[in-house]
N, C-alpha and C positions, 0 to 999 in steps of 0.2 A: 646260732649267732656267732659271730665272727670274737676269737680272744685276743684282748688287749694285751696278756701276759702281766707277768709282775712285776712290773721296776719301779724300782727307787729314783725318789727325787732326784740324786747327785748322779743317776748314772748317764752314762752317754752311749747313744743309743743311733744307730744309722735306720733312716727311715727306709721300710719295708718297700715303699712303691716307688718315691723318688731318689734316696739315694744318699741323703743328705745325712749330715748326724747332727745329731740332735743332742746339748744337754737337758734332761728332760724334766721338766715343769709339770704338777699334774694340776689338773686345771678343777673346776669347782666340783662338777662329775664328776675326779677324779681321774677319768682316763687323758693320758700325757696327748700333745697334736705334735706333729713334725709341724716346726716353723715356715718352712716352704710351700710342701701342697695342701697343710693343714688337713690331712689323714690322719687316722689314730695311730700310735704307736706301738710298733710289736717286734719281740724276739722273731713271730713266724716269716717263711719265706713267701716272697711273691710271686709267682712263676712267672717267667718271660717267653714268648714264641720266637722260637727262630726262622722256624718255614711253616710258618700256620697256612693250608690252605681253605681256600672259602669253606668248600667240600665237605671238612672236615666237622663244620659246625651251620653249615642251610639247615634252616629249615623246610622237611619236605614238602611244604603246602607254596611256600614261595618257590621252590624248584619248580613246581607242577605247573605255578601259574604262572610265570617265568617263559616253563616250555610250549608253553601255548600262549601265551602272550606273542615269541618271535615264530608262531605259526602262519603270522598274519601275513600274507603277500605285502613289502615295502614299509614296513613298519621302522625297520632302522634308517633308513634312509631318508624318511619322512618325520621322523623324532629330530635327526640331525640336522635337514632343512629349518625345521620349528625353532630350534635353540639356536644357528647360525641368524635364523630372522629377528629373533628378541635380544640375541647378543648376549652370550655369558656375561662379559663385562659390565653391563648392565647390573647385575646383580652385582658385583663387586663395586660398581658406583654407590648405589644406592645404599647399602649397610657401610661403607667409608665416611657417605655424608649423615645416614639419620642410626646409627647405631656405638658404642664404643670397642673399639679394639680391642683384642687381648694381645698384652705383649710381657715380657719379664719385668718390664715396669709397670704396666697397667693390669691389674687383676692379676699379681703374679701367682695368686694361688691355681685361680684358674690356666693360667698359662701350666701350671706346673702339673696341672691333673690332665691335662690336652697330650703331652709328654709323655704321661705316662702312662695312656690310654694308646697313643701311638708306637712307642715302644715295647710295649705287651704284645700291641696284636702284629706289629711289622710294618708300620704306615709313616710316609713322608707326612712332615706337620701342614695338614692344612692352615688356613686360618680362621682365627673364633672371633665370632662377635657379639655383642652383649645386646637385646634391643629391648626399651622399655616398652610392653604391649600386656594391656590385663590376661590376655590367651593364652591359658598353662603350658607352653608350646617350645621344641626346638626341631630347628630341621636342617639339613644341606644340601646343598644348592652349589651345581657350578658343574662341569664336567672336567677340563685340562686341568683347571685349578681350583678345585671343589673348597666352598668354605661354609662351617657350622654356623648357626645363628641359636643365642638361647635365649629366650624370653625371662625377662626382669621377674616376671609373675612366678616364674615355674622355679628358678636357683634361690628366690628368697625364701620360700619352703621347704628347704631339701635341707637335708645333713650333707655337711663334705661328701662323704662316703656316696650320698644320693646324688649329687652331683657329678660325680666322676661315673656312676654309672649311667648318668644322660648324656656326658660327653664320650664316653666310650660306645654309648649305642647309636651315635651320629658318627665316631670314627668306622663305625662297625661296618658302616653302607657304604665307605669310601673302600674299605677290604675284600668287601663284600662286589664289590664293581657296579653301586646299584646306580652310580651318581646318573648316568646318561638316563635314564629310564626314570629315575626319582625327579630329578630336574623336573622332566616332563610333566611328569603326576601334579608335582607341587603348581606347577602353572595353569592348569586343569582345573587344580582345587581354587588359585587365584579368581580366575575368572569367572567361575561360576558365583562371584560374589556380585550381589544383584548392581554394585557399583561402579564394576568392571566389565559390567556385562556389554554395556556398549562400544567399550574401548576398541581401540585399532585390534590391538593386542586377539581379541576376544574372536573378531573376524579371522583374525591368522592362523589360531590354531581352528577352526572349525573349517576352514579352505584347505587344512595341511592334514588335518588326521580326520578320518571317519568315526562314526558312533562307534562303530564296534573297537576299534581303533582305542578311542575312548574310555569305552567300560572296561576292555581286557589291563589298559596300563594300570586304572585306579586300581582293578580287582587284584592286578598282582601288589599296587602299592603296598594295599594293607597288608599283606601277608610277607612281604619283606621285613615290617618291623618284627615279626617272630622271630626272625634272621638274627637281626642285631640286639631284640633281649638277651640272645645265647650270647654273642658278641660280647656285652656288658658284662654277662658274668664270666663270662674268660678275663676280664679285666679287673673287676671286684675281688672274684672270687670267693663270694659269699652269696648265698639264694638269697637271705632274708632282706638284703642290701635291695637289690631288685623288689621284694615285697612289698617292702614297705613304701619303696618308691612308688609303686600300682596303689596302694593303699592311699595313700596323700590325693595320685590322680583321681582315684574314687570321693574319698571323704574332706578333700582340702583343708582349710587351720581345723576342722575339727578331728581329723585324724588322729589328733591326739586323745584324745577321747577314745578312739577305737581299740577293740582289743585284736592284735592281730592274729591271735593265734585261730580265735572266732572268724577275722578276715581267710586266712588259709583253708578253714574248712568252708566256707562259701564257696570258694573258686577250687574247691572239689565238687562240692554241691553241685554248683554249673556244668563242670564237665561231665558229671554223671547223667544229670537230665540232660547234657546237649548230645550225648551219646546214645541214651535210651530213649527217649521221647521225640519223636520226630515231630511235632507240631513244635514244642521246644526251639526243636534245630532249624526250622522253617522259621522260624519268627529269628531267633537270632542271626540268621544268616539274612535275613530281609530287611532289619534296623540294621547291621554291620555295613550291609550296601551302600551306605551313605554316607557312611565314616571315612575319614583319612586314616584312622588308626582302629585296631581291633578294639575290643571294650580291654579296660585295665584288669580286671577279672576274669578276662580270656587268657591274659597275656601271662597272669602268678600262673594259671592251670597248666600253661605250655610249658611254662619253668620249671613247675615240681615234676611235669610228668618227663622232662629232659634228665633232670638232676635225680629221678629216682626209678627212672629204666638203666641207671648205669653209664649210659652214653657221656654225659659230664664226665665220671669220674674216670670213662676210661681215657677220654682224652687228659684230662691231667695227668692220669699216671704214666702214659706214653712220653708226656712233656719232662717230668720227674727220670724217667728213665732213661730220655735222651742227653739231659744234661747231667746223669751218675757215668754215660761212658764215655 
């Protein structure tokens, strides 16, 4: 778990992520918030990227399927016809009239964790928007001018902390260059809803993209958000942040309830029988087929097994050592 440190009431204290100082207030829990992006408060540093490339933090399963996704004869050309037909704008229409904006005045804590999730990882501010929908959910949308969308359901159960790691793993895809190909996915997943199924909409993409066409964009979808968990924790900077974030997506308000350290050994559990048992790996790979997103217990497994092959730490300390020379 990530340390608060130990300060005093009167002391004043410049916030680790956004910047600000803070005299600092400790609140009923005791640990002090920065007034702005409402983060906890710490003596420790935050690291910042200066030239993070993608590269440096894919995941290899979204590369693989990635490079066989653009194996397809005419696949970009025909994603771009697709999204030139439904009009990005569109999408900016539609979260302007039924969603609320974030801006320095409007959710400025969120504005302020958007900042400094782009700031971290090297990214122009998209823009966020807030939209009330019970579906635990955020995603981005847009290609020139890609913009996040977080569901009302999903931010009112999160800690700060869990928060800026959902916004950081939606800036993660726009770093990540996944927006053209995510765009697509997400319209994919739109339509297949049995309510759009008949729409204009519904005929365009089945006239523009083939079956296979189809299952290769979803199949890389899901495997992109392994992308941007890494993403998140280059932003957090803390695993258990990410955890317990997976942990909520599992167990919702009764999460609290859960013990997580029990959570953590599950999603070793999983990965052990997803590795050694092959009817296991058969059955999870055949219910994941259907998902927009990997299971939440897939997703800790891929985090500890990131953060404890080494690979996290060695890029932080390469970060650490660029900014000592």
């Amino acid at each position: 778990m990530a340390d608060n440190g130990n300060l005093s009431d009167s002391a004043a204290v410049r916030c680790r992520y956004c910047g600000q100082l803070n005299q600092t207030r400790s609140a009923e829990n005791g640990a002090a918030k920065c007034g702005r992006c409402r983060l906890p408060l710490s003596d420790k540093p935050h690291k910042k990227f200066a030239d993070l490339s993608k590269h440096d933090y894919v995941h290899p399963a979204d590369s693989r399927a990635l490079a066989a996704l653009r194996t397809i004869p005419g696949i970009d050309s025909a994603l771009k016809k697709l999204l030139a037909v439904t009009g990005e704008s569109a999408i900016r229409v539609i979260f302007t009239a039924s969603a609320v904006k974030v801006t320095p005045q409007q959710c400025p804590d969120l504005y302020a964790k958007l900042q400094i999730a782009c700031t971290t990882l090297g990214v122009d501010m998209p823009e966020l928007f807030v939209q009330q929908n019970p579906v635990v959910n955020a995603f981005t949308g847009g290609v020139e001018r890609p913009v996040i969308v977080l569901h009302s359901s999903l931010i009112e159960r999160l800690t700060d902390e869990e928060v800026l790691a959902v916004v950081a793993h939606e800036v993660g895809h726009i770093h990540a260059e996944h927006v053209l190909y995510l765009t697509a996915a997400r319209l994919l997943e739109a339509v297949a809803n049995v309510a759009l199924a008949a729409a204009p909409v519904a005929q365009i993409v089945t006239q523009l993209l083939s079956g296979t066409m189809r299952a290769a964009l979803l199949a890389w979808a899901r495997r992109a958000e392994l992308s941007c968990d890494r993403a998140a924790l280059l932003v957090t900077q803390d695993a258990d942040v990410i955890g317990r974030a997976m942990m909520k997506l599992c167990g919702g308000t009764f999460a609290s309830k859960v013990d997580y350290d029990e959570f953590l050994k599950q999603a070793r559990d999983f990965q052990k029988n997803y590795d050694e048992k092959a009817l296991d790996r058969f059955w999870a790979d055949i219910i994941a087929s259907g998902l927009s997103h990997p299971f939440p217990v897939w997703r800790v497994s891929e985090i500890l097994k990131w953060t404890e092959s080494g690979e996290y730490g060695r890029l932080m300390d390469g970060v650490q050592e660029s900014a000592a020379a």
